[in-house]
C-alpha positions in Angstrom: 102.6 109.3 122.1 104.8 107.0 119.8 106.6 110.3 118.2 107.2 111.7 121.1 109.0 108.4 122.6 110.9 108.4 119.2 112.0 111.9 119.4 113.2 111.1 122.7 115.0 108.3 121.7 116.3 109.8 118.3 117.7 113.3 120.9 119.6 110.8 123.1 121.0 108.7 120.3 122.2 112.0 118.8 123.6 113.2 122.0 125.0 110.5 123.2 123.0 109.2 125.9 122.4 105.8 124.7 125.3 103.8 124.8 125.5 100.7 123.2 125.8 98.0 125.6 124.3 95.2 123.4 126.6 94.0 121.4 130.1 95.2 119.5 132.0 94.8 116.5 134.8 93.7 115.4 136.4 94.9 112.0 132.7 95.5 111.3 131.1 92.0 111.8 128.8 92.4 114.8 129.7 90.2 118.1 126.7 88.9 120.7 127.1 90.2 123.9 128.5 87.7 126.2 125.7 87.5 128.6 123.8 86.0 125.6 120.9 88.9 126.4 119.0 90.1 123.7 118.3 93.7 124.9 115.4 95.6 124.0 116.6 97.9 121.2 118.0 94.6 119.5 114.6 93.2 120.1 113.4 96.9 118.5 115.1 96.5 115.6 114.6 92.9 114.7 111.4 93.6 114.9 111.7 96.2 112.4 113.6 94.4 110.1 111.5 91.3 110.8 107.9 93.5 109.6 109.8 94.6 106.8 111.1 91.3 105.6 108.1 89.5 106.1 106.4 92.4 103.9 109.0 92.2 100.9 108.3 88.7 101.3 105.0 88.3 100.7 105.5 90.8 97.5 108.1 88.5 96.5 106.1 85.5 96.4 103.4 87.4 94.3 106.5 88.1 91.6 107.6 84.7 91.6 103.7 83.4 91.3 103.6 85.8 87.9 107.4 84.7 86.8 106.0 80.8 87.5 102.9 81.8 85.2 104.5 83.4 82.3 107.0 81.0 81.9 104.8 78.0 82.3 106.7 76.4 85.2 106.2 74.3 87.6 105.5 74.4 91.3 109.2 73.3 92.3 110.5 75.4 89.3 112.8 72.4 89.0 113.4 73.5 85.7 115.4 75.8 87.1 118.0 73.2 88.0 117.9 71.3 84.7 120.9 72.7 82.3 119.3 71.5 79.1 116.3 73.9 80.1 118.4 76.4 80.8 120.2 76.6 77.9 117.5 76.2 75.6 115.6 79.0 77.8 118.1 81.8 78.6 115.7 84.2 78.9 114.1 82.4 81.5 117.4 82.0 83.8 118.1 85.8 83.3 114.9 86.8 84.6 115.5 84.6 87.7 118.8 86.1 88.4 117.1 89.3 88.2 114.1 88.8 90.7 116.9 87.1 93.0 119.4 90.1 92.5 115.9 92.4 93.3 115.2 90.2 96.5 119.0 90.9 97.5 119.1 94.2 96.8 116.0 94.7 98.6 116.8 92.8 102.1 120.2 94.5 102.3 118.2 97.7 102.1 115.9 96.6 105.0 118.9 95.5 107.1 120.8 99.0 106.5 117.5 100.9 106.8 117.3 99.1 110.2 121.0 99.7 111.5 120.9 95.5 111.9 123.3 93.3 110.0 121.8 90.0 109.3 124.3 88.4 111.3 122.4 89.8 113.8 119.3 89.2 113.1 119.9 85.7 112.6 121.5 86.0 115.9 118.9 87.1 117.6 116.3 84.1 115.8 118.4 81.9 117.3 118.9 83.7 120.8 115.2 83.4 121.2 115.2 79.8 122.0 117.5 80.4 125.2 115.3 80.6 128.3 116.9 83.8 129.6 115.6 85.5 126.5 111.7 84.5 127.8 110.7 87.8 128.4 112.1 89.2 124.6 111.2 86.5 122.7 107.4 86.8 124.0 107.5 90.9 123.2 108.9 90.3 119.6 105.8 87.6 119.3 103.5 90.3 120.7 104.9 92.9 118.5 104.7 91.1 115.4 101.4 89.5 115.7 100.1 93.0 116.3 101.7 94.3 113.2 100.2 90.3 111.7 103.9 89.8 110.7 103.1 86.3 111.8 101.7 83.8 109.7 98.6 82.0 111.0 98.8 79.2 112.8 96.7 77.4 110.7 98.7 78.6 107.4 102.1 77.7 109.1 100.6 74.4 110.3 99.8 73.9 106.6 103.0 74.5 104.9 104.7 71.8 107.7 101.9 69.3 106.8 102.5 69.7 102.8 106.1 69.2 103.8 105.9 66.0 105.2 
């Protein structure tokens, strides 16, 4: 059923059926529409991008675990910040730049895959708290719970908590 509705949806995209009504651009930097509506295949594709971020995250945080490890640092990796370490660690400081140039490579992939600039994505995160946007901001929730693109409320209470 879901391949069929995206067939569908891929024929009138290629055909011209479905116009885009959401939002525009302007020398290639995407506007919000000026209802302040986020439509549903906005919604669509945030969640896309959204699953797939939250994925490449959680891989991420496994390769910064292991980079933490080998090179004994701390929790903060305040070391990081500390010239003197730096310079007596280079090797350290390249292989930061590199898991930060693989996290950038890897989210402008996501947004391209997607069609979704991250201007708006984050758009649409903040669109979410208008009321009008209710009824999308309570599919995307849906959606991304299903797909447990969410972290647990327990888990998200923690990290707040620690914070403090």
């Amino acid at each position: 059923m879901v391949r069929k509705i995206l067939g569908i949806l891929i024929l009138a995209g290629l055909f011209g059926a479905c116009k885009q009504t959401s939002a525009t651009t302007q020398n290639g930097k995407f506007v919000p529409p000026r209802d302040g509506l986020i439509r549903k295949a906005q919604a669509d594709r945030y969640i896309k991008v959204s699953i797939a971020l939250y994925q490449a995250l959680q891989k991420q945080a496994e390769e910064i675990k292991a980079f933490k490890a080998k090179y004994k640092l701390s929790e903060s990796m305040e070391e990081l910040s500390m010239a003197d370490y730096i310079k007596k660690h280079p090797e350290v400081k390249a292989a930061w730049d590199s898991i930060i140039n693989k996290w950038q490579a890897t989210e402008d992939s996501i947004y391209k895959a997607e069609g979704m600039s991250q201007d708006e994505f984050n758009w649409i995160a903040g669109a979410l708290i208008n009321p009008k946007n209710k009824p999308m901001k309570d599919y995307i929730q849906r959606k991304l719970k299903e797909a447990n693109a969410l972290p647990e409320e327990g888990e998200a209470k923690g990290k707040e908590e620690k914070g403090k």
